[in-house]
Chimera marker file (.cmm) of the C-alpha trace (Angstrom):
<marker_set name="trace">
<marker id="1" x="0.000" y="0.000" z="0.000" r="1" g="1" b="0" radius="0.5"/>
<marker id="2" x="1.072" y="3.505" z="-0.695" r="1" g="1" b="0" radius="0.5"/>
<marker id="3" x="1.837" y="6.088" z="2.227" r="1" g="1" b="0" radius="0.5"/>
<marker id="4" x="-1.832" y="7.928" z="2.322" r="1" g="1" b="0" radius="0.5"/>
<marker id="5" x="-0.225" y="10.977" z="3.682" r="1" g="1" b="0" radius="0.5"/>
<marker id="6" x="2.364" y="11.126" z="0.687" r="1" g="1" b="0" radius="0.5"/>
<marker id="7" x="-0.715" y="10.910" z="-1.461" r="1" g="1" b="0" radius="0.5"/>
<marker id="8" x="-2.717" y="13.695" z="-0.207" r="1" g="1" b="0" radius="0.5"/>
<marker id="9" x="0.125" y="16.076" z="-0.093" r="1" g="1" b="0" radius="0.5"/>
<marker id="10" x="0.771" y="15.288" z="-3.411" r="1" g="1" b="0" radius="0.5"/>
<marker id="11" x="-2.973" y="15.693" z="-4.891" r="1" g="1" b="0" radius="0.5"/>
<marker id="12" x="-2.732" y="18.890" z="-2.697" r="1" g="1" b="0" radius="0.5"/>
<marker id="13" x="0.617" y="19.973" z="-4.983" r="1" g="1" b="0" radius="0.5"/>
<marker id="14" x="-1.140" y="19.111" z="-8.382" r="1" g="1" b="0" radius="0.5"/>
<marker id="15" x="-4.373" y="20.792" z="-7.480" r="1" g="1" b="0" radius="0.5"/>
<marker id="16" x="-2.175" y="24.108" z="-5.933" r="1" g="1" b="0" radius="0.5"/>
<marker id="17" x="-0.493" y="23.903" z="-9.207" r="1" g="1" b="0" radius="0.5"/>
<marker id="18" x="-3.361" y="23.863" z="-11.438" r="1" g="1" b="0" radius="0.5"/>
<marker id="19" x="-5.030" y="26.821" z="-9.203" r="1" g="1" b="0" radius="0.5"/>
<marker id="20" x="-2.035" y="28.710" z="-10.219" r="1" g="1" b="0" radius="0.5"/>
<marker id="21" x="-1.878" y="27.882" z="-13.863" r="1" g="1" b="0" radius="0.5"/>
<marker id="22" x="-5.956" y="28.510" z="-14.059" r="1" g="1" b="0" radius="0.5"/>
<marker id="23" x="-5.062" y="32.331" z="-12.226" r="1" g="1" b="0" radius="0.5"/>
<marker id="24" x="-1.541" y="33.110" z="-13.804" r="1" g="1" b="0" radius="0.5"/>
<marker id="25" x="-3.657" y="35.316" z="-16.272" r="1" g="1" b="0" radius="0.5"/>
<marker id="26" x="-4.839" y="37.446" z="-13.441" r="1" g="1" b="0" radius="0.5"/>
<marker id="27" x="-1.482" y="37.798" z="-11.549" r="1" g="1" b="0" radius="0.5"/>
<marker id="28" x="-2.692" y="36.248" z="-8.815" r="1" g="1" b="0" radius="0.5"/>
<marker id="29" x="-1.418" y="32.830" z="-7.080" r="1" g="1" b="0" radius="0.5"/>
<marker id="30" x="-3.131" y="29.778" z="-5.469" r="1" g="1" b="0" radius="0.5"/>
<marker id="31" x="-1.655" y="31.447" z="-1.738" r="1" g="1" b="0" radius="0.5"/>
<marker id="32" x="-2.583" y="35.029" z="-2.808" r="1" g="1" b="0" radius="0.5"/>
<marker id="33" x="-6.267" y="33.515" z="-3.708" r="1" g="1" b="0" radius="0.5"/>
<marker id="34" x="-6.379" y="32.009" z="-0.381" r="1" g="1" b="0" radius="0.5"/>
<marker id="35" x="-5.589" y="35.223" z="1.721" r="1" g="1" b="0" radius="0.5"/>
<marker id="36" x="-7.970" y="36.962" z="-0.682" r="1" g="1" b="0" radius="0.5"/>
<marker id="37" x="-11.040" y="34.614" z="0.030" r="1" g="1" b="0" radius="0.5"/>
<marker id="38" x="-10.703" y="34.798" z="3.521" r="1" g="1" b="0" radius="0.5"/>
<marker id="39" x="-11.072" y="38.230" z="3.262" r="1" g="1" b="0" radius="0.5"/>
<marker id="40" x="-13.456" y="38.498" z="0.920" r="1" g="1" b="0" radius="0.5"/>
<marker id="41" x="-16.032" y="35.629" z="2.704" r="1" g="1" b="0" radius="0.5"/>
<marker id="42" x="-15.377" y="36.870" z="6.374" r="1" g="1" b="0" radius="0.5"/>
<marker id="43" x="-18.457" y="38.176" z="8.258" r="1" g="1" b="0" radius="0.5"/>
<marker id="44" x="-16.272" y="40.709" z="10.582" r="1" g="1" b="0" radius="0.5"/>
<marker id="45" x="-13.162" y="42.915" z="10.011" r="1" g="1" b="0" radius="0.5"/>
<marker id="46" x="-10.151" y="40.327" z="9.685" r="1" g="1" b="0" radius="0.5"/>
<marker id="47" x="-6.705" y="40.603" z="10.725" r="1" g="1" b="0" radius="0.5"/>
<marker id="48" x="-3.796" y="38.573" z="9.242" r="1" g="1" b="0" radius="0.5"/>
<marker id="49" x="-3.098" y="36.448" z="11.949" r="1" g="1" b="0" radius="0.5"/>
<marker id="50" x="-6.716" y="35.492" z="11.687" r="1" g="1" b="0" radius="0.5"/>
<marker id="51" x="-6.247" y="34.596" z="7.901" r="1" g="1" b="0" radius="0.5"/>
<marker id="52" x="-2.636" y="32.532" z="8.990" r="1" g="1" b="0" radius="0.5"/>
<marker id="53" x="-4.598" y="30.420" z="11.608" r="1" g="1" b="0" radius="0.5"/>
<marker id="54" x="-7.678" y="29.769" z="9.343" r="1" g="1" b="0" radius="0.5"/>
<marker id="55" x="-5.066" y="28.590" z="6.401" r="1" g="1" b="0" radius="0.5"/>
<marker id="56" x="-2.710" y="26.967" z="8.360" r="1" g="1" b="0" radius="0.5"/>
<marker id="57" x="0.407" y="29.436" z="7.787" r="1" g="1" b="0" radius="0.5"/>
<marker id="58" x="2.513" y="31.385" z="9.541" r="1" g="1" b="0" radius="0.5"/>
<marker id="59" x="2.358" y="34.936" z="10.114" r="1" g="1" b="0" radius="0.5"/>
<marker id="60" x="5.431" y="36.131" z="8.003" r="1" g="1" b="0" radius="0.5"/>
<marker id="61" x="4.109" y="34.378" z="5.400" r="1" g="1" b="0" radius="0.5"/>
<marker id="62" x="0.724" y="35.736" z="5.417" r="1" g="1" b="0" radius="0.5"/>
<marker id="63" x="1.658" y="39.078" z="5.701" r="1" g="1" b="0" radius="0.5"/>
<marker id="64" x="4.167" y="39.042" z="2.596" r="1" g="1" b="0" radius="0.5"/>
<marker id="65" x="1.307" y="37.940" z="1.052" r="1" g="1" b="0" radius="0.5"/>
<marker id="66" x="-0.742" y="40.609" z="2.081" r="1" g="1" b="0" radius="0.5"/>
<marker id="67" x="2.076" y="42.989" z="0.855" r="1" g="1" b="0" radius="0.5"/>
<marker id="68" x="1.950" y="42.052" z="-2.760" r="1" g="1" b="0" radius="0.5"/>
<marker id="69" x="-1.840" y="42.057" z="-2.499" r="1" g="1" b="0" radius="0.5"/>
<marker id="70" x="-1.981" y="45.423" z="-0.813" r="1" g="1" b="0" radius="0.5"/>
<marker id="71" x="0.267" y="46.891" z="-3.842" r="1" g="1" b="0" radius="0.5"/>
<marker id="72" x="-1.577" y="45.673" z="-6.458" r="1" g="1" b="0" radius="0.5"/>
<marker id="73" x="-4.084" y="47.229" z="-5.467" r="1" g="1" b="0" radius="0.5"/>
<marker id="74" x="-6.844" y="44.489" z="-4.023" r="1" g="1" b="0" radius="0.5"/>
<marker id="75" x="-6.535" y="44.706" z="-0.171" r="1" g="1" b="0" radius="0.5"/>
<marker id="76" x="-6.353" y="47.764" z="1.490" r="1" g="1" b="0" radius="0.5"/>
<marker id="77" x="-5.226" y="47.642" z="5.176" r="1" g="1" b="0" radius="0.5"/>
<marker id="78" x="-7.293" y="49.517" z="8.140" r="1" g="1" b="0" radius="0.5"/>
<marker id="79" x="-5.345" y="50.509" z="11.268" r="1" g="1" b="0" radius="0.5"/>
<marker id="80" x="-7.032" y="48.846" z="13.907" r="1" g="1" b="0" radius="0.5"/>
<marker id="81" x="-7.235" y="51.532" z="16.457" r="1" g="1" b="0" radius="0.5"/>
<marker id="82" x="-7.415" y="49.322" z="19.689" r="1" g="1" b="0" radius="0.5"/>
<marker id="83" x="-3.500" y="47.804" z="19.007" r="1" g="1" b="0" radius="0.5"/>
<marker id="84" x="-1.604" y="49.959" z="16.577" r="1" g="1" b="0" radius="0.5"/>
<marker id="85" x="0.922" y="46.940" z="15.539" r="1" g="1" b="0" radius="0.5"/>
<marker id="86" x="-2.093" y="45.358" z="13.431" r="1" g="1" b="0" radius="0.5"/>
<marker id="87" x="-4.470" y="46.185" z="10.942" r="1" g="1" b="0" radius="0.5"/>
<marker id="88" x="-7.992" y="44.774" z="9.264" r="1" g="1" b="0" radius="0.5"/>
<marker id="89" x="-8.077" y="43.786" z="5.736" r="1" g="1" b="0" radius="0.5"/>
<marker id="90" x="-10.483" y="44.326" z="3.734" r="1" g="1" b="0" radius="0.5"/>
<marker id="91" x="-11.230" y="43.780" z="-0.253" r="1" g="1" b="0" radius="0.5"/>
<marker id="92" x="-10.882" y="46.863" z="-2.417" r="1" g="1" b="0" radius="0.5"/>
<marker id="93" x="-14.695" y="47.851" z="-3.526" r="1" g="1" b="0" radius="0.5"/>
<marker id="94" x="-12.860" y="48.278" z="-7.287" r="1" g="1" b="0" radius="0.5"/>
<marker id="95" x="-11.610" y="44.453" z="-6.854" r="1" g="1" b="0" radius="0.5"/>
<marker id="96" x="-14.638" y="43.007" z="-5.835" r="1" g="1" b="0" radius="0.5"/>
<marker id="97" x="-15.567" y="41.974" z="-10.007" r="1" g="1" b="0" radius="0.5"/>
<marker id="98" x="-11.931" y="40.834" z="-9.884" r="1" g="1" b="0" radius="0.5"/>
<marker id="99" x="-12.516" y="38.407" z="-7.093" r="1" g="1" b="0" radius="0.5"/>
<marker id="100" x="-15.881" y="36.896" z="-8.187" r="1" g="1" b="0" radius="0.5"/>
<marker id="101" x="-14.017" y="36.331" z="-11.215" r="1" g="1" b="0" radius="0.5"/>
<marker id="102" x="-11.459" y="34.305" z="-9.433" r="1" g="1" b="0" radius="0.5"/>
<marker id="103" x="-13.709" y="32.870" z="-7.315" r="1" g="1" b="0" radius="0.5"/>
<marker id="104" x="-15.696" y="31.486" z="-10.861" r="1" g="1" b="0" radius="0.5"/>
<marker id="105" x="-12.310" y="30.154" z="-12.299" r="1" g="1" b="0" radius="0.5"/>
<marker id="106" x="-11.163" y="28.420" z="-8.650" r="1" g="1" b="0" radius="0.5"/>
<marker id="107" x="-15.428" y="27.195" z="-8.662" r="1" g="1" b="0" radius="0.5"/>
<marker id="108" x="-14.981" y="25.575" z="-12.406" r="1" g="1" b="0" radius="0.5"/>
<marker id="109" x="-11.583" y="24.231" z="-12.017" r="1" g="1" b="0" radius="0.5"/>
<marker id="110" x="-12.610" y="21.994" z="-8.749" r="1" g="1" b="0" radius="0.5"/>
<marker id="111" x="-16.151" y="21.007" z="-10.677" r="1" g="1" b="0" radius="0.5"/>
<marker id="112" x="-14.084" y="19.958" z="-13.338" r="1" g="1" b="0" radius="0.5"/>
<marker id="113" x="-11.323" y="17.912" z="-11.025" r="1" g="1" b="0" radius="0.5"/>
<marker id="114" x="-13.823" y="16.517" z="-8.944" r="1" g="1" b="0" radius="0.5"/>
<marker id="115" x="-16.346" y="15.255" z="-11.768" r="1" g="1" b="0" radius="0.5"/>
<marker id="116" x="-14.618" y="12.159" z="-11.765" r="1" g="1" b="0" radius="0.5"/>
<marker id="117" x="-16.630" y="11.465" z="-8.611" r="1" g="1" b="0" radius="0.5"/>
<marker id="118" x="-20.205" y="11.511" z="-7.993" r="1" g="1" b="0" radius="0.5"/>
<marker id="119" x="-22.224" y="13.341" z="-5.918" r="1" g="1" b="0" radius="0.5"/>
<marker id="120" x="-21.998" y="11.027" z="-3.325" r="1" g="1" b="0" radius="0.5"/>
<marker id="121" x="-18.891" y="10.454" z="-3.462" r="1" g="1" b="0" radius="0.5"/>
<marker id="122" x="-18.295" y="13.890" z="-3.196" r="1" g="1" b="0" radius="0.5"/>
<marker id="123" x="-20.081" y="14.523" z="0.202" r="1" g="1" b="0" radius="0.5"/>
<marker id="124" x="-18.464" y="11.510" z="1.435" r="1" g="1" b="0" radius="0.5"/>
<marker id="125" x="-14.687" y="13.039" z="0.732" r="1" g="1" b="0" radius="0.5"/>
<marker id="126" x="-15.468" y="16.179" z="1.691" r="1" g="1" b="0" radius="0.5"/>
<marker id="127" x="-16.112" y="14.925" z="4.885" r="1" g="1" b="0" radius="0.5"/>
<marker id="128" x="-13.302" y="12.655" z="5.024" r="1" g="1" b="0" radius="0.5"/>
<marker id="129" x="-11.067" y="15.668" z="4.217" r="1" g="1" b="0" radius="0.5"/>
<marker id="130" x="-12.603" y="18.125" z="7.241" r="1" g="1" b="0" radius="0.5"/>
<marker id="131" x="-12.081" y="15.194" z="9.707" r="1" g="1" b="0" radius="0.5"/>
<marker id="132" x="-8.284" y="14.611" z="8.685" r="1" g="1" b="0" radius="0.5"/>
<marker id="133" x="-8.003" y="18.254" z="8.820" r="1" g="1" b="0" radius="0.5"/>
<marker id="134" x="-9.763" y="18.216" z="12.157" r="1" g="1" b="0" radius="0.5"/>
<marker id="135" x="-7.439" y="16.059" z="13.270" r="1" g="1" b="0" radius="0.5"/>
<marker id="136" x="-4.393" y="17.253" z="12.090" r="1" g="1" b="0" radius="0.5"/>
<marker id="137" x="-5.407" y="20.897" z="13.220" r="1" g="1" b="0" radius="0.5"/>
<marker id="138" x="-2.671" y="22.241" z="15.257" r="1" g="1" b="0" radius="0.5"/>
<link id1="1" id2="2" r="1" g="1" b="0" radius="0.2"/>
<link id1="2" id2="3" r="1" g="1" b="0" radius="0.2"/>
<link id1="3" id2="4" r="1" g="1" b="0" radius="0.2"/>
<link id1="4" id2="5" r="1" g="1" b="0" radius="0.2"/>
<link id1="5" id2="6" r="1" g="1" b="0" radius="0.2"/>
<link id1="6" id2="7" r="1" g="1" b="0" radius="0.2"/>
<link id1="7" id2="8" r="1" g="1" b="0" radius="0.2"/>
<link id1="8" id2="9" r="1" g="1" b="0" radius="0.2"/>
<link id1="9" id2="10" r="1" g="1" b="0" radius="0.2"/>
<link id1="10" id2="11" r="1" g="1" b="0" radius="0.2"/>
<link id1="11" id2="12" r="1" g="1" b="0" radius="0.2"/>
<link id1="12" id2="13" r="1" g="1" b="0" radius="0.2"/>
<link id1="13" id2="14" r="1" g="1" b="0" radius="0.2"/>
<link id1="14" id2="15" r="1" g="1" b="0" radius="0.2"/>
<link id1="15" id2="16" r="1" g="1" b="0" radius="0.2"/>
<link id1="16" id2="17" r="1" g="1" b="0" radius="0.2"/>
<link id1="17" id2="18" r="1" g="1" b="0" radius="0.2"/>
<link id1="18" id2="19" r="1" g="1" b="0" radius="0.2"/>
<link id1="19" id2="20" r="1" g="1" b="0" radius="0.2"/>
<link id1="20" id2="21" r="1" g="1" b="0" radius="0.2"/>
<link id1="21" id2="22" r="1" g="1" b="0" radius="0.2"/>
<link id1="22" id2="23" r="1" g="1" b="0" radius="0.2"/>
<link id1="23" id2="24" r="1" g="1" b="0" radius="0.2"/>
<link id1="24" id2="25" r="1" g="1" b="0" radius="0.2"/>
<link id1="25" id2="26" r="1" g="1" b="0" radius="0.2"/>
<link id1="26" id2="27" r="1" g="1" b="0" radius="0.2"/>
<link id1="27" id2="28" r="1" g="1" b="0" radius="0.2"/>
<link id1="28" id2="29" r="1" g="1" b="0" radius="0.2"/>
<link id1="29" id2="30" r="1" g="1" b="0" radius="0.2"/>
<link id1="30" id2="31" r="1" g="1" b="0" radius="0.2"/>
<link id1="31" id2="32" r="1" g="1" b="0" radius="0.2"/>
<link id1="32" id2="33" r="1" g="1" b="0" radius="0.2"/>
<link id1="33" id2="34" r="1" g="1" b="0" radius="0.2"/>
<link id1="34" id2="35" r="1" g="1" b="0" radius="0.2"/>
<link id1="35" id2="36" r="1" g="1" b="0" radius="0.2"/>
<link id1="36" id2="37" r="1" g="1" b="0" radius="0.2"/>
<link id1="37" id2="38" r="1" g="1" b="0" radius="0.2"/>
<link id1="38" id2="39" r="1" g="1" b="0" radius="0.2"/>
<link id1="39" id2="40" r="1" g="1" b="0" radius="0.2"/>
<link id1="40" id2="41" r="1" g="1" b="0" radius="0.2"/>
<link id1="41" id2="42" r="1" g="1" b="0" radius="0.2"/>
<link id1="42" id2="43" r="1" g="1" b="0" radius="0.2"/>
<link id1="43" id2="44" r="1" g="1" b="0" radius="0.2"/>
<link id1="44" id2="45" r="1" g="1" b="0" radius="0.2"/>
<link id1="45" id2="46" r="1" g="1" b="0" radius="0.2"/>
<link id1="46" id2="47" r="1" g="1" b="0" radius="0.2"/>
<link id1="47" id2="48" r="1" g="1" b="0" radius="0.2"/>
<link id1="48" id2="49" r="1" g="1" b="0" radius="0.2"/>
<link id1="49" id2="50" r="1" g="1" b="0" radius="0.2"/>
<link id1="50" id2="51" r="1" g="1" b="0" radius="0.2"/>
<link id1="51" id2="52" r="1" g="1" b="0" radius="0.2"/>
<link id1="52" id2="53" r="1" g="1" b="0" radius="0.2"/>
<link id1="53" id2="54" r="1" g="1" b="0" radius="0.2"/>
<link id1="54" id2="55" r="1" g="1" b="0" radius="0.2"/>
<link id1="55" id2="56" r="1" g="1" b="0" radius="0.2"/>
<link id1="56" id2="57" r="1" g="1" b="0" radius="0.2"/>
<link id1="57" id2="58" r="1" g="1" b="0" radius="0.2"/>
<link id1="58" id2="59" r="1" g="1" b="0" radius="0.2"/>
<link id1="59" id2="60" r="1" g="1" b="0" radius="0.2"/>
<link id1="60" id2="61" r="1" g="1" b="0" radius="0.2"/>
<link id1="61" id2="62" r="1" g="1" b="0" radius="0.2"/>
<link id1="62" id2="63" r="1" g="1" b="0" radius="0.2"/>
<link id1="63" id2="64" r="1" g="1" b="0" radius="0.2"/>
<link id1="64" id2="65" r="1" g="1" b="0" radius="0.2"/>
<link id1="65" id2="66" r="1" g="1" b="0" radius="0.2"/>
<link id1="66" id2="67" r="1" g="1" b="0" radius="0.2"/>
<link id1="67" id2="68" r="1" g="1" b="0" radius="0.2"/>
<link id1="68" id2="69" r="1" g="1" b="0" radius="0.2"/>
<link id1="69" id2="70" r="1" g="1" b="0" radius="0.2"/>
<link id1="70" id2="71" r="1" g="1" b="0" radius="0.2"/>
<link id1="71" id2="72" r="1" g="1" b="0" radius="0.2"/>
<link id1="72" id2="73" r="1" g="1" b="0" radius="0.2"/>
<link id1="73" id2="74" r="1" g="1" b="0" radius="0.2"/>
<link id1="74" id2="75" r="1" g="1" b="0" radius="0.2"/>
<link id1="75" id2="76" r="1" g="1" b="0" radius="0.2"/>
<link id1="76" id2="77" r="1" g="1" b="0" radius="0.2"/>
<link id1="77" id2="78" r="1" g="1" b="0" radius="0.2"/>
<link id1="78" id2="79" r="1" g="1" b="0" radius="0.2"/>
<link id1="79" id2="80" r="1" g="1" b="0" radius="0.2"/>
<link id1="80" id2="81" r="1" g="1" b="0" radius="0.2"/>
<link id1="81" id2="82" r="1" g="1" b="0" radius="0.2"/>
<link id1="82" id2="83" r="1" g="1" b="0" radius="0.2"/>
<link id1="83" id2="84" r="1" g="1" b="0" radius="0.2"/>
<link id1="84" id2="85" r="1" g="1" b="0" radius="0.2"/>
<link id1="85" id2="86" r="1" g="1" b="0" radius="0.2"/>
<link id1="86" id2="87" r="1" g="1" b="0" radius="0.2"/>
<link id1="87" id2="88" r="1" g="1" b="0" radius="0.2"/>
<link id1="88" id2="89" r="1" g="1" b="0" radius="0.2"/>
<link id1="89" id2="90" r="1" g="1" b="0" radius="0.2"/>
<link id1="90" id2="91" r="1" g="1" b="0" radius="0.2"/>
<link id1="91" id2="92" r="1" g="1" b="0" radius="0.2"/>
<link id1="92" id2="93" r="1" g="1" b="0" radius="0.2"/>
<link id1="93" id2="94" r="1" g="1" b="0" radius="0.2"/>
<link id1="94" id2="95" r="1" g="1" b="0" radius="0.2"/>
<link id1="95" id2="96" r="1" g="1" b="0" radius="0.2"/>
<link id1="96" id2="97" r="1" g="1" b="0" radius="0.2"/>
<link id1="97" id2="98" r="1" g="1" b="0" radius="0.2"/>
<link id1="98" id2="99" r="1" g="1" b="0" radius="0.2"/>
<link id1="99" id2="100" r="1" g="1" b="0" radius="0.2"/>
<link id1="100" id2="101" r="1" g="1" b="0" radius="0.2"/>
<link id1="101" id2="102" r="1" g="1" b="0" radius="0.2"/>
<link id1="102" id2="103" r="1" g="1" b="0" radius="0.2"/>
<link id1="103" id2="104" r="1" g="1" b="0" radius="0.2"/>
<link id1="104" id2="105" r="1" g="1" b="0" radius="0.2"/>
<link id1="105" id2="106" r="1" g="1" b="0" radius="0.2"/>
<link id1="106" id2="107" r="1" g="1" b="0" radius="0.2"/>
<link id1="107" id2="108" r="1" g="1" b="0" radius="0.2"/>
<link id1="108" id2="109" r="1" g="1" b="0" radius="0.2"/>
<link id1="109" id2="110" r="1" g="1" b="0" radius="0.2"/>
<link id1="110" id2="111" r="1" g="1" b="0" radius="0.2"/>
<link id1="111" id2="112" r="1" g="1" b="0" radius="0.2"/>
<link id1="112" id2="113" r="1" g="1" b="0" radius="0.2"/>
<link id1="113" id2="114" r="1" g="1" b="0" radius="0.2"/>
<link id1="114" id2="115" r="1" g="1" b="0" radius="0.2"/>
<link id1="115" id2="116" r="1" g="1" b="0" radius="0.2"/>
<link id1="116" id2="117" r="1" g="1" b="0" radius="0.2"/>
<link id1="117" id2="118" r="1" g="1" b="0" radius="0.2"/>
<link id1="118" id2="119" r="1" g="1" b="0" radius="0.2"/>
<link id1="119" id2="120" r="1" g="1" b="0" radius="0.2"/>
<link id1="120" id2="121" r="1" g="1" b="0" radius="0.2"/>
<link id1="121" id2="122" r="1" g="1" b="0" radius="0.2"/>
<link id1="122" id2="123" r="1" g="1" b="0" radius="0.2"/>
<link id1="123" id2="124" r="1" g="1" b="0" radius="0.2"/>
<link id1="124" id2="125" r="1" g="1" b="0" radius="0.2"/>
<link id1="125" id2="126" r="1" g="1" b="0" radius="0.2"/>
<link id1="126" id2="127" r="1" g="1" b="0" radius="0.2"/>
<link id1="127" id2="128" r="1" g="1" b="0" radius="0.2"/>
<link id1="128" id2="129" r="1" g="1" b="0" radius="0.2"/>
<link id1="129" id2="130" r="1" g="1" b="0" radius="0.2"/>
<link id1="130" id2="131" r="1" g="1" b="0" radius="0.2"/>
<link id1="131" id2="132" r="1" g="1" b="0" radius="0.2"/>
<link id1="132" id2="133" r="1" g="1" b="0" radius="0.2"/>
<link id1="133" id2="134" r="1" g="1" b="0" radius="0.2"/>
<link id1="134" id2="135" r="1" g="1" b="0" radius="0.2"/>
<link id1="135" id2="136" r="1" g="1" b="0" radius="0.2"/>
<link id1="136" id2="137" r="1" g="1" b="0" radius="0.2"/>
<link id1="137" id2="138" r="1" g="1" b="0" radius="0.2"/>
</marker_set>
């Protein structure tokens, strides 16, 4: 039998690396599309540690992501007035088309990986996957 974990990190490469390919167009990577969902689907002002705890990443990381999103112009950062070393991000209002059509690309490209499975199927991984990562949750 193969190693399982070996397997999933590797579907996770090939699926990062077709997210990138499917984006390249708009400048924007698989990582930058993460940080930029969180954003965009978050019910309350969001910070960046927020965004590295919700992805799994850590904080440097997250934030030199932030940086290239913040000068290209899609996140603009708030000063959060309570603690002046952090700020809330938020999507710029002349992104938002930019984002739903990133959103639609990352939407076809995982109905199109994951037609090779039916619906059932489908529901069945999906909750196979949260578990593992409810497990592995640090």
């Amino acid at each position: 039998m193969q190693n399982l974990s070996y397997l999933i990190i590797k579907a996770s490469r090939h699926l990062k690396n077709k997210l990138d390919k499917a984006l390249k167009e708009f400048d924007i990577t698989a990582a930058q599309f993460s940080v930029i969902i969180q954003i965009y689907s978050s019910d309350h002002p969001i910070m960046a540690a927020e965004i590295a705890q919700k992805l799994g990443s850590d904080r440097p990381t997250i934030s030199g992501i932030i940086n290239r999103l913040e000068k290209k112009g899609i996140i603009l950062k708030i000063d959060n007035r309570q603690d002046k070393r952090s700020s809330y991000l938020e999507i710029y209002k002349e992104s938002n088309k930019l984002v739903e059509e990133i959103k639609n690309i990352s939407d076809e490209l995982t109905i199109n990986i994951f037609s090779i499975y039916s619906k059932k199927e489908t529901k069945q991984f999906t909750e196979m996957i949260l578990k593992l990562i409810e497990r592995t949750d640090e």
